[in-house]
Each structure stands twice: as C-alpha cells, then as structure tokens.
VOFITOR-303369 format. One record per residue (C-alpha): residue number from 1; residue in three letters; z, x, y. Coordinates in Angstrom, 1 decimal, always signed. Each point is the difference from the previous one (the first is absolute). Layout:
BEGIN
pos code w u v
NUM Ala Z X Y
...
***
This chain:
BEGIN
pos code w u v
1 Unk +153.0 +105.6 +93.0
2 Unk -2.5 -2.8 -1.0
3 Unk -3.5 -0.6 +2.0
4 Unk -0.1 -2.8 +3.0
5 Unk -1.6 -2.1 -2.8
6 Unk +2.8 +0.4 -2.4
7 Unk +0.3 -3.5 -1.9
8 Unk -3.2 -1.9 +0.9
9 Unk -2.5 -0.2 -2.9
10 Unk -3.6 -0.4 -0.3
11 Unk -2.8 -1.4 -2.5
12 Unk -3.0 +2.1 +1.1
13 Unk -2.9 -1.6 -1.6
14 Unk -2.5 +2.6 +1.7
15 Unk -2.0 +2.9 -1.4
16 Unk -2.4 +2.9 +0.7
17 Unk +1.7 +1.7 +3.2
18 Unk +0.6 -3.1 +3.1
19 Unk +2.8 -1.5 -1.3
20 Unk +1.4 +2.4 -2.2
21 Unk +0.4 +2.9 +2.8
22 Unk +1.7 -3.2 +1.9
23 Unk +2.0 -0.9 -2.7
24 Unk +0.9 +3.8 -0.4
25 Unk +1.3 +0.2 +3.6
26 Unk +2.5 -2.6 -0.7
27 Unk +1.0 +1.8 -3.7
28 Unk +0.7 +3.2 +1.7
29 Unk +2.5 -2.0 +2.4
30 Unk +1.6 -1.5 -2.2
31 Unk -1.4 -3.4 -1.2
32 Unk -0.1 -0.9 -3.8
33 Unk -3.6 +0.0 -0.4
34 Unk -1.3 -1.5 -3.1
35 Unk -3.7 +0.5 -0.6
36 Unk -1.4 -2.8 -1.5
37 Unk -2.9 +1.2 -2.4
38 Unk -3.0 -1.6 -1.6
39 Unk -0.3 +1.0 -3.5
40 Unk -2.3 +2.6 +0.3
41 Unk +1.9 +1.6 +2.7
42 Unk -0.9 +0.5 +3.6
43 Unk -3.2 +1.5 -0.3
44 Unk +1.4 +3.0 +1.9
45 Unk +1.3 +1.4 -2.7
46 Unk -3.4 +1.1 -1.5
47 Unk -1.1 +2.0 +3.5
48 Unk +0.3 +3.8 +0.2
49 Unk +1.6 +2.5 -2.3
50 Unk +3.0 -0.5 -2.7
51 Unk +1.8 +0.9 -2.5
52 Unk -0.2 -3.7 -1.3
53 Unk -2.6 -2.1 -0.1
54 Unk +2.2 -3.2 +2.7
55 Unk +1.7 +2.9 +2.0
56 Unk -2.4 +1.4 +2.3
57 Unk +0.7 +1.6 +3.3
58 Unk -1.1 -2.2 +2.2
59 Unk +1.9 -2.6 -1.8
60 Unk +2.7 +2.4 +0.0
61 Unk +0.0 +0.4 +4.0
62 Unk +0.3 -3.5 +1.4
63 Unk +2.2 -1.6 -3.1
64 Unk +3.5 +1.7 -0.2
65 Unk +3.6 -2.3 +0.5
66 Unk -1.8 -2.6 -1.7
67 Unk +0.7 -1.9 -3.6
68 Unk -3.2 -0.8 -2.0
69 Unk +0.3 -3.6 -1.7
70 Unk -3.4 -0.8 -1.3
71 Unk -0.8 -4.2 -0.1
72 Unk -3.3 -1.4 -0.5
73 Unk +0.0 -2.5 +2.5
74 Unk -2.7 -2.4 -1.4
75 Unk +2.5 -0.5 -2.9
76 Unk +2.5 -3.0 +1.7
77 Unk +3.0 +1.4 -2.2
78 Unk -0.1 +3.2 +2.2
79 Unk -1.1 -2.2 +3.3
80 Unk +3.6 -1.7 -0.6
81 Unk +1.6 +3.3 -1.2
82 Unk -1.0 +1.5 +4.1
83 Unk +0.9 -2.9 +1.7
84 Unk +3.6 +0.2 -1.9
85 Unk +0.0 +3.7 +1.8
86 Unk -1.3 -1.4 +3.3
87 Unk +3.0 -2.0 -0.1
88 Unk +1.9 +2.9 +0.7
89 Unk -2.4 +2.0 +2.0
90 Unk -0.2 +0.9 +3.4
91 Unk -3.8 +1.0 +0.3
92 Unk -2.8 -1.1 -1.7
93 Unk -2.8 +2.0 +0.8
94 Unk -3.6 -0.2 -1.1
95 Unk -3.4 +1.2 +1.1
96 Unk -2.1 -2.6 -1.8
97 Unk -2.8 -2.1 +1.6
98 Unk +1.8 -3.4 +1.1
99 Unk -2.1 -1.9 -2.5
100 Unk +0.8 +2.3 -2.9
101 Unk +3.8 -0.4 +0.5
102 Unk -0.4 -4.0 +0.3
103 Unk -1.6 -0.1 -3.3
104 Unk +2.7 +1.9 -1.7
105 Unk +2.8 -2.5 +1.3
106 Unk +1.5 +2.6 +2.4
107 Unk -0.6 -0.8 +3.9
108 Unk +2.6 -0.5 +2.0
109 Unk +0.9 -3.7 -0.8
110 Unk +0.7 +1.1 -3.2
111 Unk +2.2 +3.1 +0.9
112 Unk +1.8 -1.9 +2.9
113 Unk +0.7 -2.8 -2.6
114 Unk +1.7 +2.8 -2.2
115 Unk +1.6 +1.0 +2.9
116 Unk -0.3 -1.1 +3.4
117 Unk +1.6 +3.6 +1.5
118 Unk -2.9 +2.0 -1.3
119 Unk -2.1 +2.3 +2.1
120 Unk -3.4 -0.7 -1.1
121 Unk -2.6 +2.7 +0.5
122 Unk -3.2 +0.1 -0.8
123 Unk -2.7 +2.9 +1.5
124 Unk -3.6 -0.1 -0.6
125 Unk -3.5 +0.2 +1.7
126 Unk -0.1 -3.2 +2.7
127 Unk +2.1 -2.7 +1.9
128 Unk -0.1 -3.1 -1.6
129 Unk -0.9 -1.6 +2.6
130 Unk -3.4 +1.6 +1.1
131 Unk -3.5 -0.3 -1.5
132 Unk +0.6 +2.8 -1.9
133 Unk +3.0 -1.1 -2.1
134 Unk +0.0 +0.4 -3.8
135 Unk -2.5 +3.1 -0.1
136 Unk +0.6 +2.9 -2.0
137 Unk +1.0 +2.9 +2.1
138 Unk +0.9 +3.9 -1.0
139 Unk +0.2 +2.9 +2.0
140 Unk -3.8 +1.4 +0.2
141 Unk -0.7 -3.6 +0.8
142 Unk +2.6 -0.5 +3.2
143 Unk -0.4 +3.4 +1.5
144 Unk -3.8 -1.0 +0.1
145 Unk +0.7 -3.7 +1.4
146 Unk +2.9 +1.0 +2.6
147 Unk -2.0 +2.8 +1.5
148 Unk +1.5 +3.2 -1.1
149 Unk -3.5 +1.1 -2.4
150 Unk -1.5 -0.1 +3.2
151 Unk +2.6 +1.6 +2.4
152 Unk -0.3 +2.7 -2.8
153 Unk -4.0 +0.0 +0.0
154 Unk +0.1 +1.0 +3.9
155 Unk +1.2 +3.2 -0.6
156 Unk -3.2 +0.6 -3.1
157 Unk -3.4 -1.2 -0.8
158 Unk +1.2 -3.6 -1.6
159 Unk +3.3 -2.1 -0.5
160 Unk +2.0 +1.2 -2.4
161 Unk +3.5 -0.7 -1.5
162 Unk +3.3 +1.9 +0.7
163 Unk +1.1 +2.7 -2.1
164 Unk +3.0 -1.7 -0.6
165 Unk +0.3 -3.5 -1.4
166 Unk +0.8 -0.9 +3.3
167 Unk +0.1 -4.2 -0.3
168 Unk +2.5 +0.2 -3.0
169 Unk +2.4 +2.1 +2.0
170 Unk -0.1 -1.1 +3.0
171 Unk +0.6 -3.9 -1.7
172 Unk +2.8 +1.4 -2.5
173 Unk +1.9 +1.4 +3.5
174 Unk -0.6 -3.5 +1.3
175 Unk +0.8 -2.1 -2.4
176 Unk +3.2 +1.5 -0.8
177 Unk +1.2 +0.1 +3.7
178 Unk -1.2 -3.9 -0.2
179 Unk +2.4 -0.6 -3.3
180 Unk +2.5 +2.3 +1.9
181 Unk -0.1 -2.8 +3.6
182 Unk -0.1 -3.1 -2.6
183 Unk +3.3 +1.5 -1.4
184 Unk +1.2 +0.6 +3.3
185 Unk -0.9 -3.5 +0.9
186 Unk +1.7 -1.4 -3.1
187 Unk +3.2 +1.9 +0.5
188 Unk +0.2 -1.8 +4.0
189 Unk -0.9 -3.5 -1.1
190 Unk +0.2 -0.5 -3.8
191 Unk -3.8 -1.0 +0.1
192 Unk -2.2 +1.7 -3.1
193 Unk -3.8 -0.3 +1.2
194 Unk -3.9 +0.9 -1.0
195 Unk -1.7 +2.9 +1.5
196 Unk -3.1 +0.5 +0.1
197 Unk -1.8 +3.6 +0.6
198 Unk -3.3 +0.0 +0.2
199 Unk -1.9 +3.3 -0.5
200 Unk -2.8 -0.5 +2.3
201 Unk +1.7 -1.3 +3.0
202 Unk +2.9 +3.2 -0.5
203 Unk -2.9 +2.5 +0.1
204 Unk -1.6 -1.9 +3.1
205 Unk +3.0 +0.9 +2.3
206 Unk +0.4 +3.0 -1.4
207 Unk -3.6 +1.1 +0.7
208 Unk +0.1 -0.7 +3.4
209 Unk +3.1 +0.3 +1.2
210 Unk -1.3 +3.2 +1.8
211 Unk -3.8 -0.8 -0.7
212 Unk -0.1 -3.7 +1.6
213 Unk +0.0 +1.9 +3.6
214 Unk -1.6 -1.6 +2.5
215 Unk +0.1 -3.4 -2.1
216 Unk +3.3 -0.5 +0.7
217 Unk -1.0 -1.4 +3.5
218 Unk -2.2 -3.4 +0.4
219 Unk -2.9 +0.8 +0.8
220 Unk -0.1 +3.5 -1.3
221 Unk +1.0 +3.0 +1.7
222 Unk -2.2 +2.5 -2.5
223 Unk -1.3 +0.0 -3.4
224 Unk +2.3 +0.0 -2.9
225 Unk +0.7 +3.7 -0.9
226 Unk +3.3 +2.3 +0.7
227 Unk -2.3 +3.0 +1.6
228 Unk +2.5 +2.5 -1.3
229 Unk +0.0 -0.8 -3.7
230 Unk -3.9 -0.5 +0.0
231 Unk -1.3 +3.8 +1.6
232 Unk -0.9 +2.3 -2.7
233 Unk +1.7 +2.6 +2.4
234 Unk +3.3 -1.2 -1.7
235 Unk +0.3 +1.8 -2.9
236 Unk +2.2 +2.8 -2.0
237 Unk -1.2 +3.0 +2.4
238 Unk -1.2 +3.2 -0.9
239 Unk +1.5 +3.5 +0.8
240 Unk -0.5 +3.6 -0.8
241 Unk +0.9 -0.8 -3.3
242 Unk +0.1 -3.7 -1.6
243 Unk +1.0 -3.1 +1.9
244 Unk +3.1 -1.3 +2.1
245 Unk +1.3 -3.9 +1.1
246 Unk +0.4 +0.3 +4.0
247 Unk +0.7 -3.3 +1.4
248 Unk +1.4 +1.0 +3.9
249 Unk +1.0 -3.9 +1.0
250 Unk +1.6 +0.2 +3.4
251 Unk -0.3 +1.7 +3.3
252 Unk +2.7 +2.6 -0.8
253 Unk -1.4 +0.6 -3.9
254 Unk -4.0 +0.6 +1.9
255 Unk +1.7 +2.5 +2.8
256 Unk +2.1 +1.5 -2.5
257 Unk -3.0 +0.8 -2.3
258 Unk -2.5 +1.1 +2.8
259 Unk +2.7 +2.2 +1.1
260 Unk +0.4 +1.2 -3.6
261 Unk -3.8 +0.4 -0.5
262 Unk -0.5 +2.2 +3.4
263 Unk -2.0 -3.1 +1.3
264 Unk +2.6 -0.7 +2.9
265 Unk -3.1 -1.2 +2.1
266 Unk -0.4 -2.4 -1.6
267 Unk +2.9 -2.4 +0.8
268 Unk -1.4 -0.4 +3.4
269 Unk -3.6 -0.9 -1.7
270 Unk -0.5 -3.9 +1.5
271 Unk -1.6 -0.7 -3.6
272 Unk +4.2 +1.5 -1.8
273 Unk +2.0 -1.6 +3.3
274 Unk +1.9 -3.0 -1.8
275 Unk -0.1 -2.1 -2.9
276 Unk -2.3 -2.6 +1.4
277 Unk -2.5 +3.0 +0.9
278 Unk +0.4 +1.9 -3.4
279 Unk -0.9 -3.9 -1.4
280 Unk -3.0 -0.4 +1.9
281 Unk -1.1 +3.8 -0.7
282 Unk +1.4 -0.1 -3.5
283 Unk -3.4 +1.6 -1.9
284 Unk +0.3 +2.8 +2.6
285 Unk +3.6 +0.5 +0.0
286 Unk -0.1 +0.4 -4.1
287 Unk -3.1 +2.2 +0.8
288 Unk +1.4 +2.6 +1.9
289 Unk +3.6 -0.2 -2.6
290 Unk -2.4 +1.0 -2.5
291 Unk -1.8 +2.8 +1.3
292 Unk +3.4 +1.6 +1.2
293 Unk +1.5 -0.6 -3.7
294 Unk -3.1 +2.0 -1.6
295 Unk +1.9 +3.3 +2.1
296 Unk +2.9 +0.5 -2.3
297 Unk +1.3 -0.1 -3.3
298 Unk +1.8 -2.9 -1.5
299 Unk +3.3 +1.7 -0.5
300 Unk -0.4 +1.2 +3.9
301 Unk -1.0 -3.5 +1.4
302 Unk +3.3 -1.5 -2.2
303 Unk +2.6 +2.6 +1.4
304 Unk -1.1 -0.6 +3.3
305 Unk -0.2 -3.3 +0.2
306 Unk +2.6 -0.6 -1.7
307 Unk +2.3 +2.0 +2.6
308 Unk -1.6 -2.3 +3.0
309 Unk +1.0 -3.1 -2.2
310 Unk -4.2 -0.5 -0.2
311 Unk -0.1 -3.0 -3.0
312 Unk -1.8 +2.5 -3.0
313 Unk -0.2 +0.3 -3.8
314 Unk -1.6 +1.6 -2.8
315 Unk -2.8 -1.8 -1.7
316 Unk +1.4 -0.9 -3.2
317 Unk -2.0 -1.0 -3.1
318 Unk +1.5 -2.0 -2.7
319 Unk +1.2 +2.8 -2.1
320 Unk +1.7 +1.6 +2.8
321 Unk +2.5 -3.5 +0.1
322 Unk +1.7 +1.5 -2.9
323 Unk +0.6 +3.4 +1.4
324 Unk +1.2 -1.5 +3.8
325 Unk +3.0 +1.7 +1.1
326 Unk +1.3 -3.3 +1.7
327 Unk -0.6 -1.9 -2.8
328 Unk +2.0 +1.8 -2.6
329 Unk +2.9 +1.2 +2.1
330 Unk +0.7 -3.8 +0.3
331 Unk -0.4 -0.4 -3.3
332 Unk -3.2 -2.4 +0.1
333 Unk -1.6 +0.7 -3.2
334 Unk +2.4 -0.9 -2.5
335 Unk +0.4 +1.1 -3.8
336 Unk +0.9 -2.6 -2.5
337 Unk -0.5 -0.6 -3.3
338 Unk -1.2 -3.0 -1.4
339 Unk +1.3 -1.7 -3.3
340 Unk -3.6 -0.2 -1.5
341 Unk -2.3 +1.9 +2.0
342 Unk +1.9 +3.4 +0.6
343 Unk +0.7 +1.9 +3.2
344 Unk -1.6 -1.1 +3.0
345 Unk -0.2 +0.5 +3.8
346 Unk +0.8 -2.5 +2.2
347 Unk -0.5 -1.0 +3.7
348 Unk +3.8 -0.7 +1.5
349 Unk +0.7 -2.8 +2.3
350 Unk -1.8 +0.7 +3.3
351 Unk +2.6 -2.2 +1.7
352 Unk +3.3 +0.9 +1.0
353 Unk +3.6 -2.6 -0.1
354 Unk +2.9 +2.0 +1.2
355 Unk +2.1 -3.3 -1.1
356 Unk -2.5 -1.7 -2.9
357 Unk -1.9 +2.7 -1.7
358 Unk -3.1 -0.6 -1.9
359 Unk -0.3 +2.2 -3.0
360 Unk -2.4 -0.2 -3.3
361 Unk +2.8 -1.3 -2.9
362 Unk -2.9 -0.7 -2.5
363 Unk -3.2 +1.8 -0.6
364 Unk -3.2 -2.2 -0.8
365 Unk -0.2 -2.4 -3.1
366 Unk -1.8 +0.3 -3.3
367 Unk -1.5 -3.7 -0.4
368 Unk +2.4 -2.8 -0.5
369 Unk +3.1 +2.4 -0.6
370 Unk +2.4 -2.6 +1.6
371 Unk -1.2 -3.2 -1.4
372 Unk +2.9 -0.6 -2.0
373 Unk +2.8 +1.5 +2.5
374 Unk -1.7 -2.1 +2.5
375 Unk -0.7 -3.8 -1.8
376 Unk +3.6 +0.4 -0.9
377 Unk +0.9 +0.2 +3.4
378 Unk -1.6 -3.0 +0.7
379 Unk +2.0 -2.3 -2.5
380 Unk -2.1 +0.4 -3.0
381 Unk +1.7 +0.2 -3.2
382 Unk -0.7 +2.5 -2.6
383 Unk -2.3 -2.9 -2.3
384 Unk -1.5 -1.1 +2.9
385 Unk -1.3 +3.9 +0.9
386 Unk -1.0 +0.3 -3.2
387 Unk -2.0 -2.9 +0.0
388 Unk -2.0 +1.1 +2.9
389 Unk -0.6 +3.5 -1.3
390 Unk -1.2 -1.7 -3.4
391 Unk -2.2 -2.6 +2.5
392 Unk -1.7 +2.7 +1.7
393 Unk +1.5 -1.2 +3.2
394 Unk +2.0 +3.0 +0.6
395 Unk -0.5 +3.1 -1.1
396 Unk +2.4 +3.3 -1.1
397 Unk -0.8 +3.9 -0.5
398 Unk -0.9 +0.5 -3.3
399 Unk +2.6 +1.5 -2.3
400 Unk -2.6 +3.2 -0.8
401 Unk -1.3 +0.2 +3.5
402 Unk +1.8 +3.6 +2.1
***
C-alpha cells in the first residue's frame, strides 16, 4: 500500500535539519522527494560520525525517501534545468531568507509561472511583513528571541537553550503539516499557493500557549508564567533507589495515589481538594508527592501505581531507547543496510495509516546520486545532461567515490 502522499513530488531546496526533517515527513508518506543539493552538499553531511566523509548521522537521520540532484543554482543552465522540474512538481520547498531566493531567480512568481498549481513553501526566521523580515535566524538564535532560553533559565541560575534543537523540530513538524493543508487546499479548489512559516512567530505560540497565562485576558489576569512548568518541585523524583516520572493529573489519579501511598488523609486536605486548589497549591502539592516517593523503591512505586492506573515511568536515559521493550516489540528500531554505508539502524515511522501506510523505501543519499535519473525526468536529453555536468551546473557521484 503506498503512503497518503503517494504521487506528489517535491524540490526541497533546504538544508541543515528545518526543512529536511519536514521534507522527510512527507518522504516517509509517500511523496517523491527530490533533494536539491548545492555542490558541496548540504553541509549536514560533514556533522557527527561516518563511515564517509558526506554520510554523517545526523545527515543520515532527517534525509531518507529523498533523491539527491546536486545544481549550483548561480549557474542559469541549472536555474532553467529546476524550473523544467518545478513544472512538474507539487511542492517547492525552501528555507532561504526571502532575499536570498529572489536573487537566485526562484520566488514564487517565478515557480507559479512554471506552474501556477505549485505549493510554494518557504520556512525561515521572520514574517515578511514585520520589522524583522530578512534577518538570519537558526535555532540558538529563536529559542533565545521567542522566549524559551528564558522559560528554561527559570528553572537554573541563567537562560539557557533546550537540550534538544527544539526550533528546528518543532518548524520541520509545522512546516510539513503546512505543505500537508496547502495540498489539501489544492486538491478542493485547484489553487497552488505560497506559504510562508516563519520560525520566530511558530516558536512565539508555542512558548506560550501554556506560559501566556494570565495575558490571555485584557488587562491581565497574572504574570505570564504556567506555575506548574516553572516550580523546581517538578522534576524526575527520587526514591529508595534512583528516580521515577509521577504525574497524578486528575481527581481520581491524586486519590488513587494517596490511597496507594498510605496518605488517605490527604484527599480531604483543602490545599489536594480539586484541580483548581492543587493549581493554586501546586509547589506544595509536588512537595509533599516528593517526600512520599523518597519511601519506596522504584520498582515498588511502578507496580503499584501502575495497578491504580497512577500515570508512572522509568527514567530513561538515551542508551536505554535502544533496549525499550515497547520499542522493539513494535519493531521501532529498524535494521537496514545501506548500499554505500553498510548496516544501519533506523527510527520506523512513528505514524500509523491503516489504509496509506508510510514506510522508509529509500535510505539517505550519497551527494548528487540522482542527478542524472532525475534531469532526465524533467525532459532533458542525454547531450543536454552532459552539458551541465561538463558546465559545473549539475553535478554526479564520482565514478571512484563508494
């Protein structure tokens, strides 16, 4: 069974991890994603550990069900070879500043000319229409600006960034649900359209869509801040012997745990009485969970809470992923062997079709593997290929490269 995206294809003119996790998400449901390269490559390829120099694995990670075809844009032989492919695109997606893709020919007059059905997509740091259009934007950079360095810094002596590369993520997830709506759009009306997703703005409403609190009313309720999220009393807790995720939510979850704890008394505490009280009490509340977790061990706490259907986990560190019972009875981590690069193992589609499937048919691409495959698609003929290969405008593996 083919992915909901079978049949639509997409020129992905991004790099580094935005646009090509987004562009993955569409791969691994189906779309023909070809992944337009500069001719040194998306500079992805050169971060973390390899077994070639272009194949790293973070490049591996967010760049599988794609096609590498490698044009140097500046060259107006390969400009004309991509809008030849746009004509029969679906997608064109790109996370360039605005201004950098108007000098290269390629906004969205020039795609829509190509082919007026085309779902034009670019994602990068602002709206164009704000004072802060045009400025160069990564992920350090936008979880500083939208709030989330800060939101992080309560909880420590100073601001600091995620763990995670949160901005890229969170904008690949968007972006592709965006290209996913445009299609959706298309397939009602017949209309192709520009997108826009701006990085800055996207990380805005997701900072606050708990943390704007009180702001939501006019004039303000209460300072900015979800209390919950922002109380060093939420944390991994400790027990006899390591550390356990408790999270009681509701009113049954907090009796069945202080029934489960020997702590009965406390459901008729004022402070415990309803969700609106535990809110208001919340440092307390968390408080008194972690003194009672300190009793037991973690394997007691789990088998008990677990019975009174108390929301609680193991603590898992990164290593432990691999090992995760869940995980590999469902098969999650994947073995596949890769035509250059050797065995690998791979994260499976998270998301589940029972009619349209996603499913990884291609494992990631050494640098411009597909440029011939894929310029022949587009109507070029073989002298014509050759002539942009011997140009410089497009470029092919060499013939001694793995």
């Amino acid at each position: 069974m083919a992915g909901p995206l079978a049949g639509v294809r997409v020129l992905d003119l991004t790099t580094i991890v935005l646009g090509p996790s987004a562009s993955q998400m569409l791969g691994d449901m189906g779309a023909d994603v070809i992944k337009v390269e500069p001719p040194a490559g998306d500079p992805t390829r050169q971060v973390g550990p390899g077994r070639h120099g272009d194949m790293s694995a973070q490049f591996m990670n967010v760049n599988r069900n794609k096609r590498s075809l490698v044009l140097d844009l500046k060259n107006p032989a390969a400009r004309e070879a991509l809008l030849k492919l746009a004509a029969g695109a679906d997608v064109f997606l790109h996370t360039m500043r605005p201004g950098a893709i108007r000098r290269l020919g390629l906004d969205y007059d020039a795609l829509c000319a190509a082919n007026p059905r085309i779902i034009y997509c670019g994602a990068y740091g602002y709206r164009e229409d704000g004072p802060y259009a045009g400025r160069p934007a990564y992920d350090d950079m936008i979880q500083a600006e939208s709030g989330i360095a800060a939101l992080e810094g309560r909880l420590s002596d100073r601001p600091r960034y995620s763990a995670n590369i949160m901005a890229d993520k969170v904008m690949g997830l968007m972006t592709a649900n965006c290209v996913a709506l445009a299609l959706y759009h298309r397939e009602r009306t017949g209309e192709g359209q520009a997108v826009e997703v701006p990085m800055f703005e996207t990380m805005v409403a997701f900072a606050l869509l708990e943390h704007q609190w009180g702001h939501v009313f006019d004039p303000p309720l209460a300072p900015p801040g979800y209390p919950r999220a922002l109380i060093d009393e939420r944390r991994p807790y400790r027990t006899k012997d390591g550390h356990i995720g408790v999270l009681p939510h509701n009113d049954r979850q907090w009796r069945a745990f202080f029934r489960v704890a020997g702590r009965s008394e406390l459901m008729a505490d004022p402070r415990f009485a309803d969700i609106a009280s535990r809110t208001r009490n919340i440092a307390d509340l968390y408080g008194t969970l972690a003194e009672i977790l300190t009793t037991r061990t973690t394997d007691d706490w789990l088998r008990a809470l677990r019975a009174a259907n108390v929301p609680s986990t193991r603590i898992n560190g990164l290593d432990d992923l691999f090992d995760d019972p869940h995980l590999n009875a469902i098969g999650f981590w994947r073995r596949m062997a890769h035509p250059t690069e050797g065995p690998l193992t791979v994260m499976d589609v998270a998301p589940q079709f029972a009619k349209s499937p996603g499913d990884i048919r291609r494992l990631p691409p050494r640098l411009g593997e597909h440029s011939r495959e894929v310029l022949a698609e587009a109507g070029l003929g073989p002298k014509a290929i050759d002539g942009l290969f011997a140009a410089g405008a497009a470029v092919e593996p060499g013939r001694d490269e793995p």
